[in-house]
NUMAR-376134 format. One line per 2 residues: number of its first residue (from 1); their letters; for each residue x, y, z of C-alpha. Coordinates in nm, 3 decimals, padded with zeros to 5 digits. Example, Ala and Ser with C-alpha at 12.3 -4.5 7.8 and 13.67 -1.06 7.14 Angstrom:
NUMAR-376134
1) AS) 01.230:-00.450:00.780 ~ 01.367:-00.106:00.714
//
This chain:
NUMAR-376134
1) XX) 06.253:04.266:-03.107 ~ 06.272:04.161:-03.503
3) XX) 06.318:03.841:-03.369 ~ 05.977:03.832:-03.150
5) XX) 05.838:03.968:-03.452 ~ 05.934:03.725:-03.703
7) XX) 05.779:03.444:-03.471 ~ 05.478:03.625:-03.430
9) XX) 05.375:03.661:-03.793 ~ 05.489:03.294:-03.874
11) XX) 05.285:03.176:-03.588 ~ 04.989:03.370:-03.694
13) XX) 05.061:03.264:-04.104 ~ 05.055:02.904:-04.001
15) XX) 04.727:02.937:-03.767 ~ 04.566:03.078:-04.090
17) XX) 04.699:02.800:-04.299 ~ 04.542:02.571:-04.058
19) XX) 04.223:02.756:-04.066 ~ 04.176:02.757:-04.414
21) XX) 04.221:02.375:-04.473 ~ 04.034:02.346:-04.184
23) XX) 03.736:02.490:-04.376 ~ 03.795:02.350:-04.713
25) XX) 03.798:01.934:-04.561 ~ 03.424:02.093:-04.346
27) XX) 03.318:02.189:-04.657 ~ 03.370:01.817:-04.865
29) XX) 03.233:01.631:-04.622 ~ 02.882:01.878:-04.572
31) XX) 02.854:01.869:-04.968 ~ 02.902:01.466:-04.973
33) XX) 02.632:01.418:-04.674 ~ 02.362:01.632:-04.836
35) XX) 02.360:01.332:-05.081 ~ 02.251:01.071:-04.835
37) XX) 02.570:00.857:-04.970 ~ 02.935:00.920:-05.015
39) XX) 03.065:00.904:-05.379 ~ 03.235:00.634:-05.543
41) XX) 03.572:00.766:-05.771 ~ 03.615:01.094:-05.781
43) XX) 03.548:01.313:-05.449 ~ 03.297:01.493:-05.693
45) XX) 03.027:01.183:-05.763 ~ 02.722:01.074:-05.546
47) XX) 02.618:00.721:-05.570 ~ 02.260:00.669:-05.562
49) XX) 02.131:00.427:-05.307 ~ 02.057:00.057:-05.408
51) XX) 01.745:-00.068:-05.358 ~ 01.549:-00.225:-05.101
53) XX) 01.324:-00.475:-05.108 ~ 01.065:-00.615:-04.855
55) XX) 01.048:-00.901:-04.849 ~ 01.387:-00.933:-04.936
57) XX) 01.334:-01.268:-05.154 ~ 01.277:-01.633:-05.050
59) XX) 00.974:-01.855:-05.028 ~ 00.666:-01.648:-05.036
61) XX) 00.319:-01.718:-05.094 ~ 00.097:-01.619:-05.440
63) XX) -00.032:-01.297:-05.411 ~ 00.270:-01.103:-05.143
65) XX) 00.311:-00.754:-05.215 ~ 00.684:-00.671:-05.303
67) XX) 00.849:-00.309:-05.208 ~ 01.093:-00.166:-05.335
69) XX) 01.278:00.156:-05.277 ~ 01.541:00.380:-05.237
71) XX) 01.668:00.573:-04.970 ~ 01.783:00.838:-05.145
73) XX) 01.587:01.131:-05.135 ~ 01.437:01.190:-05.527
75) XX) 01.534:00.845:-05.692 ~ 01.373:00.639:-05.898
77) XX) 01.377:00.265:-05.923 ~ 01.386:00.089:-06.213
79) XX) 01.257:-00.314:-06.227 ~ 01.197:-00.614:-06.406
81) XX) 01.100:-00.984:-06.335 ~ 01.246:-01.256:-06.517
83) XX) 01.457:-01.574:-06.447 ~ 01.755:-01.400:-06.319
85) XX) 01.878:-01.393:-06.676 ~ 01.717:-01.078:-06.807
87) XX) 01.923:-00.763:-06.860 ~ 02.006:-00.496:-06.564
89) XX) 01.738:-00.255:-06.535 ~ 01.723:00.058:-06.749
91) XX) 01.474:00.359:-06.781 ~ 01.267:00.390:-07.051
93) XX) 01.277:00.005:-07.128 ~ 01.157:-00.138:-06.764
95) XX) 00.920:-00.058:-06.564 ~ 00.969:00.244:-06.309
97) XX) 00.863:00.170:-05.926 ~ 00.558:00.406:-05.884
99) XX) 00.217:00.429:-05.793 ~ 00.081:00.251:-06.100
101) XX) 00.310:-00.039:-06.047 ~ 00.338:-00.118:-05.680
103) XX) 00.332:-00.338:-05.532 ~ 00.521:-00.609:-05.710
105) XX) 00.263:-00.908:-05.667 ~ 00.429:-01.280:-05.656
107) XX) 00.214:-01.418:-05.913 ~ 00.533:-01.719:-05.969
109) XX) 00.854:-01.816:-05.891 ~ 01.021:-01.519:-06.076
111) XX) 01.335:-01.316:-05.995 ~ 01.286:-00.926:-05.982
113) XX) 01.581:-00.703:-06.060 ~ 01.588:-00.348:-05.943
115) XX) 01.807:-00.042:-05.987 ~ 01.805:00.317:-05.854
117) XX) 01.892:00.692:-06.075 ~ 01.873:01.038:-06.004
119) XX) 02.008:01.303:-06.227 ~ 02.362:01.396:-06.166
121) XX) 02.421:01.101:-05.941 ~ 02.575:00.771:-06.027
123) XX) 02.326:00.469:-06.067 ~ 02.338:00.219:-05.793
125) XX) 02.422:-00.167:-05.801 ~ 02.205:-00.405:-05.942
127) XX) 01.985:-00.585:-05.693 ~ 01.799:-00.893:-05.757
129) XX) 01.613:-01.135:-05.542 ~ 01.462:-01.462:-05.603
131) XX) 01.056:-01.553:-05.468 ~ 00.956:-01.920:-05.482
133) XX) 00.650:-01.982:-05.436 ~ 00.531:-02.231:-05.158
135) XX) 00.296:-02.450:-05.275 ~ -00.100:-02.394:-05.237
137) XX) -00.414:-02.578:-05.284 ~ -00.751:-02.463:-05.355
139) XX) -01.055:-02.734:-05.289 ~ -01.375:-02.632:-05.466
141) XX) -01.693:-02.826:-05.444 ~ -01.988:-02.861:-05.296
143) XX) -01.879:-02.878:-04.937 ~ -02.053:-02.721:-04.649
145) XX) -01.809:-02.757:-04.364 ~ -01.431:-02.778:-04.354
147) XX) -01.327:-02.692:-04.000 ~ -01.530:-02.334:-03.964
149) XX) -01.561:-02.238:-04.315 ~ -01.861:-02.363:-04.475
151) XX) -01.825:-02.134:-04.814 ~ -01.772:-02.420:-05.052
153) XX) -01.430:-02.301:-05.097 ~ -01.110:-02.293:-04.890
155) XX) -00.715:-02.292:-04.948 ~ -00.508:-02.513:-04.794
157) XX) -00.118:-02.509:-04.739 ~ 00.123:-02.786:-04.827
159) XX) 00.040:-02.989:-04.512 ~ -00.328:-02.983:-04.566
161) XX) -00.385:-02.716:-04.279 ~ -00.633:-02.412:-04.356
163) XX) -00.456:-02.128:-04.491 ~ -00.676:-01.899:-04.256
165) XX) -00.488:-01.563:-04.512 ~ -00.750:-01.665:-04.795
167) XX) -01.126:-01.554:-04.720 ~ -01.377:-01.556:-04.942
169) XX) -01.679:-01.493:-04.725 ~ -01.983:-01.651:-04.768
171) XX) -01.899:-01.823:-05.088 ~ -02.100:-01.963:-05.408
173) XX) -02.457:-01.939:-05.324 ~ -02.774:-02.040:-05.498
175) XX) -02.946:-02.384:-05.614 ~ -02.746:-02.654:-05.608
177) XX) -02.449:-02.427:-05.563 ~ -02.119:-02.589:-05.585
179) XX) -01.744:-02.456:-05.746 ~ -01.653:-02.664:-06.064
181) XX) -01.286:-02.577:-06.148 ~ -01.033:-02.311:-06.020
183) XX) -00.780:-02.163:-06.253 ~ -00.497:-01.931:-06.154
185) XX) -00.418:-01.623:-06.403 ~ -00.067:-01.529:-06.433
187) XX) -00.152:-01.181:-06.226 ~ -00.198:-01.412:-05.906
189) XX) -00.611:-01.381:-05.931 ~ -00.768:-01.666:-05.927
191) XX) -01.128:-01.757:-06.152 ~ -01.349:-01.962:-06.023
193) XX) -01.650:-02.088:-06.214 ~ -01.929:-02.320:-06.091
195) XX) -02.293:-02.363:-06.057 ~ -02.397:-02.063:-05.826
197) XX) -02.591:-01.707:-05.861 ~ -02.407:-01.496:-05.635
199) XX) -02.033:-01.532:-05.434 ~ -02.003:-01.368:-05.087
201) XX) -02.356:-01.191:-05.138 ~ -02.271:-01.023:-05.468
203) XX) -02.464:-01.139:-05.775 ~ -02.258:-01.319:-06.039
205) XX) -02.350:-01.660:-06.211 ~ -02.135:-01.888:-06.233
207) XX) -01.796:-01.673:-06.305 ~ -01.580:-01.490:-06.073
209) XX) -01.246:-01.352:-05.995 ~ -01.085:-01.315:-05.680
211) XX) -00.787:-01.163:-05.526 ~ -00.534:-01.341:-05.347
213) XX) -00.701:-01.285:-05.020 ~ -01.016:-01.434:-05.177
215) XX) -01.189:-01.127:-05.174 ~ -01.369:-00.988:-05.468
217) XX) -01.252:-00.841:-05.784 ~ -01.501:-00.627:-05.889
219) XX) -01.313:-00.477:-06.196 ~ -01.407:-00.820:-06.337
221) XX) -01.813:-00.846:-06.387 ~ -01.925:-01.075:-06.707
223) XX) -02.263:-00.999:-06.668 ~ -02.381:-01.171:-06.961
225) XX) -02.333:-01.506:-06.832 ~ -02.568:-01.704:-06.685
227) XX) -02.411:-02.007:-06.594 ~ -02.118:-02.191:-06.679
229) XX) -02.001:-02.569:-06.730 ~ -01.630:-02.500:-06.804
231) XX) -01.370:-02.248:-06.847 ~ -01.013:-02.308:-06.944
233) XX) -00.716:-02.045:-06.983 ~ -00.499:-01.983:-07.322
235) XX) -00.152:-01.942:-07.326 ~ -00.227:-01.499:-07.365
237) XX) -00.426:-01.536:-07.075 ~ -00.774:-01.511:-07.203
239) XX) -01.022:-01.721:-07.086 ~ -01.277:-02.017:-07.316
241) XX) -01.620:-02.030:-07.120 ~ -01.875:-02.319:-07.163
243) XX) -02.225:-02.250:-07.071 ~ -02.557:-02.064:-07.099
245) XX) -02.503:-01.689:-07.189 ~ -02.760:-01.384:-07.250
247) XX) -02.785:-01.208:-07.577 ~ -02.830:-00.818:-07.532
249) XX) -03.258:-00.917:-07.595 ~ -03.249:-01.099:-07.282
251) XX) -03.266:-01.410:-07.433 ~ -03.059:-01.702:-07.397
253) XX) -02.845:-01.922:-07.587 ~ -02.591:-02.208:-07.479
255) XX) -02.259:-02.222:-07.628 ~ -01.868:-02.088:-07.599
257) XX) -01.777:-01.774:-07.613 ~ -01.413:-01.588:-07.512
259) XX) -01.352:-01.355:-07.247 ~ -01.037:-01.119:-07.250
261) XX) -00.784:-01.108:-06.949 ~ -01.102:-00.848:-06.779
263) XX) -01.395:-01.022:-06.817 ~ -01.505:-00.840:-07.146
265) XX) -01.634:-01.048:-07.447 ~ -01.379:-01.073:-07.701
267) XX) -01.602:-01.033:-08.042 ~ -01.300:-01.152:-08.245
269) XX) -01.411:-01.501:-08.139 ~ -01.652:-01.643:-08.378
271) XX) -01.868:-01.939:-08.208 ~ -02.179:-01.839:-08.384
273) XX) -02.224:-02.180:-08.458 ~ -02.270:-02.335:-08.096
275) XX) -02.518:-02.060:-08.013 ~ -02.762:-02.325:-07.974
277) XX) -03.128:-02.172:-07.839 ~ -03.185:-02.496:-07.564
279) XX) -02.984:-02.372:-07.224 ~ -03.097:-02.684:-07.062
281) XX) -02.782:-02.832:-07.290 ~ -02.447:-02.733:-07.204
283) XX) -02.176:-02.642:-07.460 ~ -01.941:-02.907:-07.232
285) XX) -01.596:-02.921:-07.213 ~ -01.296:-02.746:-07.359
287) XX) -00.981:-02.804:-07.382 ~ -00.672:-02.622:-07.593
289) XX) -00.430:-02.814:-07.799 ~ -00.063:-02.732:-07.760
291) XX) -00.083:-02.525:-08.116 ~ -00.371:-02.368:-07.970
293) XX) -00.677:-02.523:-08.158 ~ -00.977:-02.559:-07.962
295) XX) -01.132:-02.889:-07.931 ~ -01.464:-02.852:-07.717
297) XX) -01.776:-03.102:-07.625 ~ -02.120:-03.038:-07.828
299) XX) -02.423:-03.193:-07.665 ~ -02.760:-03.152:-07.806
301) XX) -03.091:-03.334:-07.835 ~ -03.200:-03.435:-08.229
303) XX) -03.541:-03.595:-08.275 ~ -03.572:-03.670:-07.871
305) XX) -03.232:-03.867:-07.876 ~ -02.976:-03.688:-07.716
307) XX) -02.621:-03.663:-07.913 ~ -02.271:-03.587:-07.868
309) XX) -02.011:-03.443:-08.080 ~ -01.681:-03.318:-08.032
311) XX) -01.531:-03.060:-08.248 ~ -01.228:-02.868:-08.303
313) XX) -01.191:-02.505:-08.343 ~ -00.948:-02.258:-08.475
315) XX) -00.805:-02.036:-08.252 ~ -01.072:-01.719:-08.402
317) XX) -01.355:-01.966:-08.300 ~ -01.404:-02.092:-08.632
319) XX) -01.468:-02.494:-08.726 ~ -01.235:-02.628:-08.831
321) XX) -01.352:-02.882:-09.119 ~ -01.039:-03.092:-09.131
323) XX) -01.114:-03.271:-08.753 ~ -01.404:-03.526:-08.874
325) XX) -01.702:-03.511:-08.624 ~ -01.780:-03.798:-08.526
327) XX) -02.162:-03.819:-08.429 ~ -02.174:-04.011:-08.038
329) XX) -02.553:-04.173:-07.960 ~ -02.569:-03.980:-07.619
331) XX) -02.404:-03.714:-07.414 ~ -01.960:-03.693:-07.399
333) XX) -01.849:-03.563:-07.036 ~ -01.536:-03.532:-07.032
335) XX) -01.198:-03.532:-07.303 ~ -00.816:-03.535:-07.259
337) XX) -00.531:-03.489:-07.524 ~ -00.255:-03.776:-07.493
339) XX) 00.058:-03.637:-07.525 ~ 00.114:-03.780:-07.924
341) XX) -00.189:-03.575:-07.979 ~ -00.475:-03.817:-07.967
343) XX) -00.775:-03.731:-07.788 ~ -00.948:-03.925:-07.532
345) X) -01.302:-03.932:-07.496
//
């Protein structure tokens, strides 16, 4: 009888043995699932998620939307763009993945690195991707028809095929409407400028911006332009704009002025001078030298005769006395800088 006993309560010692560790390895595993990812080290730490991105890198067009995101419940994701060469993500120096910064827009070939943290969990791996842009070409002019599009403006891909993704409606309307030049600012939007008083049935002379759909950006609305001749882009993205502008009287004046990266007249930019009260003349064309010096066609009418001068200006809009202007016996259309410096005209 001891014997039966002693068997019995062994038996029933090891079934609670069992039990118990039974409970205990239950227990791990439930804790390390309610963090969407097992640890890494010690049985204690959570790993956050990496990132994912969509598209996942490759050759993209200007303008794609990039995600990116974590699938860990509560994380935040950390990114920057750069070469592939900048430094690993890190809050509080880059720039967190949130409404005011998403999406990512492929403005140029760039490679975006992106990192996930949430309190009390380990940060996940680095992930980077690289976006190359595939080429694009915009055609401005004073077309009517290219295949169904009759807007004046179109973008074409590498092979010369309509890139049916960019629509910009109607177009440049008015007299004698045509597009003149098309820049792209390092955002991806694209400024257009030409001879025309509305775009796509909106009113704007001569100046617009566009998204990279070719709709309208209507966060960008000079309306104190009336026409333009030329606009070319600085290296801090604002924007030198030859051509007839309004003073807040109502009257006008032809001339340059400078636009910051919005569309808003920058005042630091002194080109009182070439406010010249004839806006049958046109200020011309600009062009920046590599130190960033301003050297810009001035055509005007003296006694009858019409006259051409080029000047240079500082980068505040000032002359600058030291570039001799040389007085031409009619009009200048167009200038280039060679690349020892010499200018063209």
């Amino acid at each position: 009888m001891n014997t039966y006993r002693k068997i019995v309560l062994t038996t029933l010692v090891l079934i609670i043995i069992i039990f118990i560790s039974s409970c205990s390895v239950s227990f791990r595993r439930s804790n390390r699932a309610s963090g969407d990812v097992q640890g890494s080290g010690s049985s204690d730490s959570l790993t956050v998620d990496p990132p994912i991105f969509n598209p996942a890198g490759g050759s993209v067009k200007r303008g794609i939307g990039v995600s990116i995101m974590s699938a860990t419940e509560g994380a935040q994701v950390y990114y920057n763009i750069g070469d592939g060469t900048q430094a690993d993500p890190s809050p509080g120096i880059d720039l967190l993945y949130d409404e005011s910064n998403k999406p990512v827009i492929t403005h140029n070939n760039m490679v975006i690195k992106a990192k996930s943290f949430k309190t009390g969990y380990t940060p996940s791996n680095v992930v980077s991707y690289n976006y190359a842009l595939t080429p694009q070409i915009f055609v401005g002019g004073a077309f009517t028809t290219y295949g169904n599009i009759y807007n004046k403006l179109v973008r074409v891909n590498s092979d010369g095929t309509l890139d049916s993704s960019f629509n910009p409606g109607t177009g440049a309307t008015g007299p004698n409407d045509n597009i003149r030049s098309i820049l792209i600012q390092s955002n991806g939007k694209i400024l257009v400028n030409g001879y025309f008083q509305s775009f796509n049935g909106v009113v704007h002379h001569g100046l617009v911006r566009l998204n990279s759909d070719g709709s309208l950006d209507t966060s960008f609305d000079p309306n104190f332009i009336t026409e333009t001749d030329s606009i070319t882009m600085q290296n801090d993205g604002k924007i030198l704009v030859a051509g007839v502008f309004k003073n807040p009287d109502d009257t006008s004046y032809h001339g340059i002025i400078r636009l910051n990266t919005d569309g808003s007249l920058d005042t630091s930019f002194n080109s009182d001078r070439y406010k010249i009260a004839n806006p049958i003349l046109m200020a011309g064309m600009v062009i920046i030298q590599p130190d960033g010096e301003i050297l810009a066609i001035e055509n005007f009418v003296s006694g009858g005769t019409p006259h051409g001068h080029v000047v240079r200006l500082n980068n505040d809009g000032t002359l600058d006395p030291s570039f001799n202007e040389n007085d031409f016996n009619f009009y200048i259309d167009k200038i280039s800088l060679q690349d020892d410096g010499n200018t063209i005209v």
